[in-house]
C-alpha positions in Angstrom: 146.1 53.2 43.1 149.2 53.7 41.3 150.2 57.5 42.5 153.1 57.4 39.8 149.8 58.3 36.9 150.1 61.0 35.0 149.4 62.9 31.5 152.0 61.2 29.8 149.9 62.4 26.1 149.9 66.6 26.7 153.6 65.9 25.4 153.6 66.3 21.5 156.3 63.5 21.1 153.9 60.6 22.4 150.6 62.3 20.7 152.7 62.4 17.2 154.3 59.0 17.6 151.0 57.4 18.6 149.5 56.3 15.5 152.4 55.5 13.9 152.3 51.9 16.3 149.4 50.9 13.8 150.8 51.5 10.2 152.9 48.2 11.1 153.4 44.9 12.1 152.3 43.6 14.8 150.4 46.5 15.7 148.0 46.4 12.4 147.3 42.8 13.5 146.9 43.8 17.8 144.5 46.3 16.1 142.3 44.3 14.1 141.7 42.4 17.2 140.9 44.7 19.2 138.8 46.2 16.7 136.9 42.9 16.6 136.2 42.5 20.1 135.0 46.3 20.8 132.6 45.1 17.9 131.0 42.2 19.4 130.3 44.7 22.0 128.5 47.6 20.0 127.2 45.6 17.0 123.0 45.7 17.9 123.4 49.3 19.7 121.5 51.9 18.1 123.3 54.2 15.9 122.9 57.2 18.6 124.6 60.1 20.3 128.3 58.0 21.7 130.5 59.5 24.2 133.9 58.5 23.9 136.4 59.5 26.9 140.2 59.7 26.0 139.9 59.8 22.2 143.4 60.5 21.8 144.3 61.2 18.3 140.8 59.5 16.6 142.2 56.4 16.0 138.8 54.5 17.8 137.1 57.6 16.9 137.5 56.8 12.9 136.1 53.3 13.7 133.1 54.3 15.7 132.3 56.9 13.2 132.9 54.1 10.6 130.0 52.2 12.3 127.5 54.6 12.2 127.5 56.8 15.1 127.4 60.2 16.4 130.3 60.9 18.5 131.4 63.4 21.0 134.7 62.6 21.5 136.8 63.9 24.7 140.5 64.2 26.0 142.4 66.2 28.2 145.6 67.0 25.5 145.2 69.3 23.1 148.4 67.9 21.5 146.2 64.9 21.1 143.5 66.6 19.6 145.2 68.5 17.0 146.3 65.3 15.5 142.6 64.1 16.1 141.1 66.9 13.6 143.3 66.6 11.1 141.8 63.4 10.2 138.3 65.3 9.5 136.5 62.3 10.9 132.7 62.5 10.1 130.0 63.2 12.2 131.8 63.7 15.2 132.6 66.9 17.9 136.3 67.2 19.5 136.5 68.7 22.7 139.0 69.6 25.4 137.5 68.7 28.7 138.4 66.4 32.1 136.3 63.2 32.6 136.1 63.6 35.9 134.5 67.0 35.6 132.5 66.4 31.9 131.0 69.1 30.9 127.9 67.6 30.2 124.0 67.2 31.8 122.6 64.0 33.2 121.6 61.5 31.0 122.8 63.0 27.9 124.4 59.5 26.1 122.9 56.5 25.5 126.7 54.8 25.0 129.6 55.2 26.6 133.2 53.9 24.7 136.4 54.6 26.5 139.8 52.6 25.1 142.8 52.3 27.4 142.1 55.4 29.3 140.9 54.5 32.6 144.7 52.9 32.8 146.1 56.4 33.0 143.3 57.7 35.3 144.5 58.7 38.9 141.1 59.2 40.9 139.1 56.7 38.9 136.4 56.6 41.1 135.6 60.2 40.0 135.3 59.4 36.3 132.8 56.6 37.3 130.5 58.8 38.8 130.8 61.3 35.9 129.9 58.2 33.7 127.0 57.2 35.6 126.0 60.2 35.5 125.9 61.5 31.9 124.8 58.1 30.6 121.3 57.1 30.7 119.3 54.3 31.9 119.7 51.4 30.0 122.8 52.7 28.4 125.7 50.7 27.6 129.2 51.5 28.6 132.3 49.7 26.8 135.3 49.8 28.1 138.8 48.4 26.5 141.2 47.4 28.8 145.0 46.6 29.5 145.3 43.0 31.5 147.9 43.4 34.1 148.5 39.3 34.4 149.4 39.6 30.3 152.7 39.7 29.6 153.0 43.2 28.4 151.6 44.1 32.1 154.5 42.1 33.1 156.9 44.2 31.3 155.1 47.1 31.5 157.7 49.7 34.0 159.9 49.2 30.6 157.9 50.8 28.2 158.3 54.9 28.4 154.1 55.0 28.4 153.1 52.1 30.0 155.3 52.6 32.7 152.6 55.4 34.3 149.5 53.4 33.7 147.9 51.0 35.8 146.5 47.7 34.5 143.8 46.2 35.4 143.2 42.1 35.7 140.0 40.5 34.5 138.3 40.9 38.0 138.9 44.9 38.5 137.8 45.8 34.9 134.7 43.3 36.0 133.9 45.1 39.5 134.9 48.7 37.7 131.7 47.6 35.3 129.1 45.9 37.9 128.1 49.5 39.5 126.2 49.6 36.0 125.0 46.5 35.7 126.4 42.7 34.7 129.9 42.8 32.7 130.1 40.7 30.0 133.7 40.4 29.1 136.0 39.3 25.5 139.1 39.0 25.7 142.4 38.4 23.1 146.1 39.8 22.0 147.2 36.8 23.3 151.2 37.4 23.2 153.8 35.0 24.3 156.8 36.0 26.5 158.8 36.8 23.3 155.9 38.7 22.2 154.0 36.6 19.2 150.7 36.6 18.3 149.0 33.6 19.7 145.3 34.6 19.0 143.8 31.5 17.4 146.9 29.3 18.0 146.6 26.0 20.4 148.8 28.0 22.7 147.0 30.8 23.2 145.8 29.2 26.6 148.9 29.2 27.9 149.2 32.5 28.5 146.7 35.9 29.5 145.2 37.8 27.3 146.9 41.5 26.8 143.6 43.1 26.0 139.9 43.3 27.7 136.7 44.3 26.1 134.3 44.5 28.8 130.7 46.4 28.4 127.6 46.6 30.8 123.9 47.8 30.4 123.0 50.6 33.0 120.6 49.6 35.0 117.4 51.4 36.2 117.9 52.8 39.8 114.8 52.6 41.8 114.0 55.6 43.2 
């Protein structure tokens, strides 16, 4: 484990510049895909109660509210959060709180949707036992992940954010999942060392994909 992680988003700078990355090129076009692969992931869930851990400043909140569900979105920045509620995004509860310490009872989601935060996570272990147990049997958690093989996880110690995250490859965000139950992974933002989009290009093989959107079913523990 990286021991370099920390709260880079309690600092108002990175919260208020964080949405800005999507009102442009390329990032409108890294979001749509995304956006699509999170999708094929949640499409036939039931439109229930949702978790969703590190919900920044709503930008996945907006689209799982979008789709139907009830959220109760979660981060540890208030300066993330106060951009969050200014978007009066429906259906949906804010709150300050620590995943590895959720204020929450067993089994109280049926889904679990967390985006890029398990990357700035130091004791991650701890948050996975806080997600097993809030979420209940036969409960799906989805998780969006940051490829370190990609080549923004090659470059990554250059960005001023990236640079205290840890990324995960396509095997860790597999074995993170398969305490729950069998991953099933998508993956895509296929970007070339000079950073194009390669998604449905011929050479998108050649390289790895930046993003991961990996999901499980929790399985029934026999007693």
């Amino acid at each position: 484990m990286n021991q370099n992680i920390r709260n880079i988003f309690i600092k108002s700078t990175v919260a208020d510049e964080y949405d800005n990355y999507y009102q442009k090129e390329p990032g409108k076009t890294i979001d749509k895909i995304e956006k699509e692969l999170i999708l094929r992931h949640m499409n036939n869930l039931p439109k229930s109660h949702l978790l969703e851990l590190g919900c920044g400043t709503g930008h996945w909140t907006q689209f799982l509210s979008d789709m139907g569900f009830r959220i109760t979105a979660v981060d540890n920045s208030e300066a993330m959060l106060k951009n969050a509620r200014k978007k009066n995004i429906q259906n949906v509860q804010f709150l300050l709180a620590d995943a590895t310490r959720l204020p929450f009872s067993e089994k109280s989601f049926s889904a679990i949707v967390s985006v890029t935060m398990l990357e700035f996570i130091k004791d991650i272990d701890r948050v996975l036992d806080e997600i097993d147990r809030v979420l209940k049997p036969e409960g799906t958690i989805v998780l969006g992940c940051l490829n370190a093989l990609s080549e923004l996880g090659k470059i990554k110690n250059s960005d001023p954010v990236f640079k205290h995250a840890r990324f995960f490859t396509l095997e860790e965000a597999n074995e993170i999942l398969s305490r729950f139950g069998n991953p099933i992974s998508m993956k895509g933002v296929y970007l070339s060392p000079s950073f194009e989009i390669l998604d449905g290009t011929e050479n998108e093989s050649a390289v790895e994909p930046a993003f991961i959107a990996i999901s499980a079913k929790k399985k029934n523990k026999i007693p």
